[in-house]
mmCIF file of the C-alpha atoms, coordinates in Angstrom:
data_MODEL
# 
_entry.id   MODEL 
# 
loop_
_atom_site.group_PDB 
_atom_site.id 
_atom_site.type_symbol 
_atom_site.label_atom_id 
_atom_site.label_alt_id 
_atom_site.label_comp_id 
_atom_site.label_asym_id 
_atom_site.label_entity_id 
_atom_site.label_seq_id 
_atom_site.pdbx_PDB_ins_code 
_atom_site.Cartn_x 
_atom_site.Cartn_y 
_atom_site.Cartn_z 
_atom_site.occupancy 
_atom_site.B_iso_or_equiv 
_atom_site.pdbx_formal_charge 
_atom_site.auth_seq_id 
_atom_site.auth_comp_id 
_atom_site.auth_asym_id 
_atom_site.auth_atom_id 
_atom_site.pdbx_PDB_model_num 
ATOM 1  C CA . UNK A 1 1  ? -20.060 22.234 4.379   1.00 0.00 ? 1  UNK A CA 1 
ATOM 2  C CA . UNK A 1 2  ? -16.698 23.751 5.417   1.00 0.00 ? 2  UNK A CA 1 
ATOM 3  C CA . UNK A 1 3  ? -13.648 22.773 4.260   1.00 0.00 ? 3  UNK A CA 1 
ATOM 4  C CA . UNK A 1 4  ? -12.679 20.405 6.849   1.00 0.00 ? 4  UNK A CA 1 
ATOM 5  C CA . UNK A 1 5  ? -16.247 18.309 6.264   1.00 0.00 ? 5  UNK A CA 1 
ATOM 6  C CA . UNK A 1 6  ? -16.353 15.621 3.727   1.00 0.00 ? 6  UNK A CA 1 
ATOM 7  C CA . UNK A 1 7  ? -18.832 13.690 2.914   1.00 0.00 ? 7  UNK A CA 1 
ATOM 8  C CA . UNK A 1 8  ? -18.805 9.638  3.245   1.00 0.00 ? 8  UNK A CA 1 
ATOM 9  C CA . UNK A 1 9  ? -18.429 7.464  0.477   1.00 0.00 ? 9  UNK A CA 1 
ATOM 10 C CA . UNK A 1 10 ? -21.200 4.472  -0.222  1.00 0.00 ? 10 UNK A CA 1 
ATOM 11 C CA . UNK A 1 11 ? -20.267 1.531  1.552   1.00 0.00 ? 11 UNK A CA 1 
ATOM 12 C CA . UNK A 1 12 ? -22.404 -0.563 0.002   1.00 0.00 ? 12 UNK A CA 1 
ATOM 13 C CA . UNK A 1 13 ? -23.855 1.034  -3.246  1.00 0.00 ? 13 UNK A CA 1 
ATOM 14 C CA . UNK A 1 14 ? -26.202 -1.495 -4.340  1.00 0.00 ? 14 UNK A CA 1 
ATOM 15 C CA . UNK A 1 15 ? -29.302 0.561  -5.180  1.00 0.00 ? 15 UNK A CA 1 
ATOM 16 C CA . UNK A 1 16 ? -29.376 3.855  -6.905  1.00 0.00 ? 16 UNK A CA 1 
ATOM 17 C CA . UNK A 1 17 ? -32.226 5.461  -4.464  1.00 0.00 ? 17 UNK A CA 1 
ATOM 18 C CA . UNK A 1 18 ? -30.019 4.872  -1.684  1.00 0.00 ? 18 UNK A CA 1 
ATOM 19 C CA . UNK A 1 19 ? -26.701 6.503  -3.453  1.00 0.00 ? 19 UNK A CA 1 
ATOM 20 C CA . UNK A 1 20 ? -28.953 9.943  -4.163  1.00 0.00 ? 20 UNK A CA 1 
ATOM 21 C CA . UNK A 1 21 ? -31.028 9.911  -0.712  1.00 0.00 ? 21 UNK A CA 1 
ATOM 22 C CA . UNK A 1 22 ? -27.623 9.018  1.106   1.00 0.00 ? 22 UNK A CA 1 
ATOM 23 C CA . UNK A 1 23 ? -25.830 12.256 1.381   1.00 0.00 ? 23 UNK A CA 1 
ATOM 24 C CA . UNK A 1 24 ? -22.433 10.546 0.111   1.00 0.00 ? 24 UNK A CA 1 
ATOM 25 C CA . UNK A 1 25 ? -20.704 11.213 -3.139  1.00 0.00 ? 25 UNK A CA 1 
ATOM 26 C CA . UNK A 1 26 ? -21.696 9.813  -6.335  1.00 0.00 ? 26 UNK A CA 1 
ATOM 27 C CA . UNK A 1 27 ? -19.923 10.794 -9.973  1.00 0.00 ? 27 UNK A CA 1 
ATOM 28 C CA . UNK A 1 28 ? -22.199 9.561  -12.891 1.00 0.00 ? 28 UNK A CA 1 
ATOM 29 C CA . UNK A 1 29 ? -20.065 8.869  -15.769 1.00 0.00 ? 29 UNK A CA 1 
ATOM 30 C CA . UNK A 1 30 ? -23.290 8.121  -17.936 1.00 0.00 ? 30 UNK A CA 1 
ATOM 31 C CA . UNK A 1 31 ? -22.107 10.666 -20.862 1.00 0.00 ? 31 UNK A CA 1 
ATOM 32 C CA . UNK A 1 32 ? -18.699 9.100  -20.731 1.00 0.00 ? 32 UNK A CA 1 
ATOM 33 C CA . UNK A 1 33 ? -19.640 5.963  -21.256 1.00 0.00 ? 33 UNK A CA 1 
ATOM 34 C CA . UNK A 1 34 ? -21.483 6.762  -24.640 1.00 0.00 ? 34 UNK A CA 1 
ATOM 35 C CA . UNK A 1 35 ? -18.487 8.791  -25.612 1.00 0.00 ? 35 UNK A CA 1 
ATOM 36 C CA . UNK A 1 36 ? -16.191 5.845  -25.377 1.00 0.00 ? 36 UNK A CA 1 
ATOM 37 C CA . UNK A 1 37 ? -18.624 3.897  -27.520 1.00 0.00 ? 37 UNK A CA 1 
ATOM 38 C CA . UNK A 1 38 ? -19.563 6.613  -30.254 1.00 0.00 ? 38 UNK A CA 1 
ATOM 39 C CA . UNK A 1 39 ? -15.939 7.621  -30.251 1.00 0.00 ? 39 UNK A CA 1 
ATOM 40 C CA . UNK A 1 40 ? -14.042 7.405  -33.996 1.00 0.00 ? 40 UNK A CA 1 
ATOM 41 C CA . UNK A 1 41 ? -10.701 6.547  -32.595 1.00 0.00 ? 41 UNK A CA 1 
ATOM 42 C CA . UNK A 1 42 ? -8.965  3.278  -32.957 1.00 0.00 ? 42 UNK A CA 1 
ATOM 43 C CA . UNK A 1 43 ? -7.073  2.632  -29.848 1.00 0.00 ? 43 UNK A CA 1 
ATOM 44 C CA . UNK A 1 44 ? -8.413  4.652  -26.488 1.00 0.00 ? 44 UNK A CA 1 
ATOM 45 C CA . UNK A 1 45 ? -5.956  4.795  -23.460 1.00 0.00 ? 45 UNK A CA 1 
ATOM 46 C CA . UNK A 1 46 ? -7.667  4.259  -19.846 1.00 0.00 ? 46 UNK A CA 1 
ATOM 47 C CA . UNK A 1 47 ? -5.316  5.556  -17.135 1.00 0.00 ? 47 UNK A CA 1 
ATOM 48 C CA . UNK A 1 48 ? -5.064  4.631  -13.507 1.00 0.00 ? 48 UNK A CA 1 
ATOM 49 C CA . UNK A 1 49 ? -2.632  6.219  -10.677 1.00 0.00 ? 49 UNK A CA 1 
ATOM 50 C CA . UNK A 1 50 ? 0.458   4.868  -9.795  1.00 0.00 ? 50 UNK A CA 1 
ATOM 51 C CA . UNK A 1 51 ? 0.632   1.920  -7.547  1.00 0.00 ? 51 UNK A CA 1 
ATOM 52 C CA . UNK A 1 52 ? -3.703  2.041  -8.082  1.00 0.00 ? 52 UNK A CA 1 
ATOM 53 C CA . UNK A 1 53 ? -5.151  -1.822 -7.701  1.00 0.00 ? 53 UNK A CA 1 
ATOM 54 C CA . UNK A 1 54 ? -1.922  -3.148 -5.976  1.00 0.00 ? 54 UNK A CA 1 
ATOM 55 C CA . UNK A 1 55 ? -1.799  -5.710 -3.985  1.00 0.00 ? 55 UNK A CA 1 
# 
């Protein structure tokens, strides 16, 4: 893949063998997840980008 290739994102990710076999991007945030709920701290702080979910 060059640089000007990208691949597609899912369009309609509703089964996990068709993310992997699809040649699209996937991020698994598996390991994440248990950190945020083995994690000591009292208050956590979830971020989004500016203007991100707008209508």
């Amino acid at each position: 893949m060059n640089n000007n290739e990208f691949l597609p994102l899912p369009d309609n990710p509703g089964c996990y063998e068709e993310l992997k076999d699809g040649n699209c991007y996937f991020v698994d945030k598996t390991e994440f997840i248990k950190t945020v709920f083995t994690s000591s701290t009292k208050v956590l702080l979830f971020t989004r980008p500016r203007r991100f979910g707008k209508t």
